[in-house]
N, C-alpha and C positions, 0 to 999 in steps of 0.2 A: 448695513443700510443701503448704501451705495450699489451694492450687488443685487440686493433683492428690487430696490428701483429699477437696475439696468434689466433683469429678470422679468417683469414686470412690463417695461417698457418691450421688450424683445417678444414678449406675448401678445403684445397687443399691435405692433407693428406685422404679424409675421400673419395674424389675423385679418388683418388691413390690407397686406400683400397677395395673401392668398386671394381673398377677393375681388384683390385687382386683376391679378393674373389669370381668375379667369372669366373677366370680364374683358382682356385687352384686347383680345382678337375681334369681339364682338364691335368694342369701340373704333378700331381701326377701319372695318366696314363701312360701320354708322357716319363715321368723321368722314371719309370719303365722297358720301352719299350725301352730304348736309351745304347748301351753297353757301349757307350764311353761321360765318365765324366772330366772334364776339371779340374785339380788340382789345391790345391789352389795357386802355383805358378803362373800355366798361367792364371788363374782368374787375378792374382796380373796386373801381366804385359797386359791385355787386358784393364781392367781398367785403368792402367797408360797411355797407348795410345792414350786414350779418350780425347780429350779437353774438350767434356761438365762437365766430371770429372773433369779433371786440374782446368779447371777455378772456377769451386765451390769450389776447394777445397783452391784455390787462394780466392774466397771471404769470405770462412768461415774463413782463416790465417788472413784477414784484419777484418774481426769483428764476433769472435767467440760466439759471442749470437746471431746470425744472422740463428734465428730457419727453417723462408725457404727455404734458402741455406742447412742445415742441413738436410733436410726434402728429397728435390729435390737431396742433395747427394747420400742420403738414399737408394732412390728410384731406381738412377742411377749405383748402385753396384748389387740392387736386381735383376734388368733389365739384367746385364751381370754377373748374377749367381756368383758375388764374394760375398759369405755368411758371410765369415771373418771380410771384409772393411765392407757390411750393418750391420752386428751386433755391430761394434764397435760405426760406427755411430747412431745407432738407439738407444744404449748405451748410447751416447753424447746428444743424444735427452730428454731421460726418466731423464736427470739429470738436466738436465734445466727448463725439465719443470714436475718436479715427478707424478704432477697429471693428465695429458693428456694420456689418455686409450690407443689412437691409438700406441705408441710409444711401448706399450709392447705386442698390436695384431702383430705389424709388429717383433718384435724380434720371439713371438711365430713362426711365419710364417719364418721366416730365422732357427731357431731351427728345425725345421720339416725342413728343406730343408739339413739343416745340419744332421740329422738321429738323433737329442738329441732329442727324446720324451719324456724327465725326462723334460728338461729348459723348452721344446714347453708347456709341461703343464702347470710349474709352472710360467710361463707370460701369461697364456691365464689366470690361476685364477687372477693376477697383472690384467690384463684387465678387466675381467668381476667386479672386487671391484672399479677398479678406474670409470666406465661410470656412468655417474651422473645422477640424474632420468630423468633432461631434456635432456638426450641424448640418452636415449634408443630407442626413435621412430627412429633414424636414425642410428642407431648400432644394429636394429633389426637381420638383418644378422648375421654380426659377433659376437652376442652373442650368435647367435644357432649353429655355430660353435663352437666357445668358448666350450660352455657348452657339445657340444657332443664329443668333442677331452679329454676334462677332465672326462664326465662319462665314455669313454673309457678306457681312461688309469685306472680308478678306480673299473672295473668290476670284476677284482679278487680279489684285495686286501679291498674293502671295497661299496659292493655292496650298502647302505643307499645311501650312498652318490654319487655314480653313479646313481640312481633311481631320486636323486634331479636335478642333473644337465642335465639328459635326460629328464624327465618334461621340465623343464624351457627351453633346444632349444626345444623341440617341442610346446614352448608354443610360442615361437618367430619363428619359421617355421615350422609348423606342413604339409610342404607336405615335408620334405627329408624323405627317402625314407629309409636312410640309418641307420635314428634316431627314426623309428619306429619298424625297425627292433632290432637296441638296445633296446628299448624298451621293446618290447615284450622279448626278449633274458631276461632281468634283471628282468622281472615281471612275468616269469615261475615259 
């Protein structure tokens, strides 16, 4: 039971990732482009107004291991840009279930949303150690993400290792465009 839940939940999270991810680039422009950022006050209280919020959060209160409720919470804070509430939840998620990858793509991804590109790194490495070999064909993406957010952040302070983890997403997407340009940047 326990397995086909987590089955289940890992379906529907990886659905919700793919989405995201290829929506993120787009978002990053967008958010750029936008003068007016919504505090996490009124983040708070949009979210509270929400019923699809209330009520998940009404079902996770009645059974707090109740990981796709937790998931679909998740998701629903990301959706209305409160970074706070999805990190705490996605938090609540990584600790239920420690070794499920997605839980710490999606914290990277609220980290970067939130301007901590220290944390966004250090869960996108959480991410890339926890996908397990039979999951990489369908983490293909997000580990070439993964891996090019962290040879980024590593291009000054420790070039080898920024060299490895730009191989590896171009070995998992070798058309971004943006990761062969690191590339070649780290291999001058």
């Amino acid at each position: 039971m326990k397995k086909e839940r987590m089955i289940n939940t890992q379906k529907a999270v990886i659905a919700a990732l793919f989405f995201g991810a290829t929506t993120f680039g787009y978002a990053q422009e967008t958010a750029q482009a936008t003068d007016t950022v919504a505090t996490p006050t009124e983040q708070a209280q949009t979210t509270r107004q929400n019923p699809a919020v209330e009520a998940l959060k009404k079902q996770i209160e009645a059974n707090p291991n109740d990981t796709e409720a937790i998931v679909k919470l998740a998701t629903a804070y990301q959706d209305a840009k409160d970074w706070t509430n999805a990190l705490a939840t996605w938090n609540k998620m990584s600790a239920l279930l420690p070794d499920w990858a997605a839980s710490y793509y999606s914290q990277a991804y609220v980290f970067q949303n939130m301007k901590d590109e220290d944390n966004a790194k250090m869960s996108y490495e959480k991410y890339i150690a926890a996908v397990k070999p039979e999951e990489v064909e369908a983490n293909k993406q997000n580990l070439a993400y993964a891996h090019f957010f962290v040879a980024y952040k590593l291009q000054e302070t420790d070039k080898e290792q920024a060299k490895q983890h730009i191989a590896k997403s171009l070995q998992y997407d070798a058309t971004n465009e943006e990761a062969k340009k690191l590339n070649t940047f780290l291999n001058q």
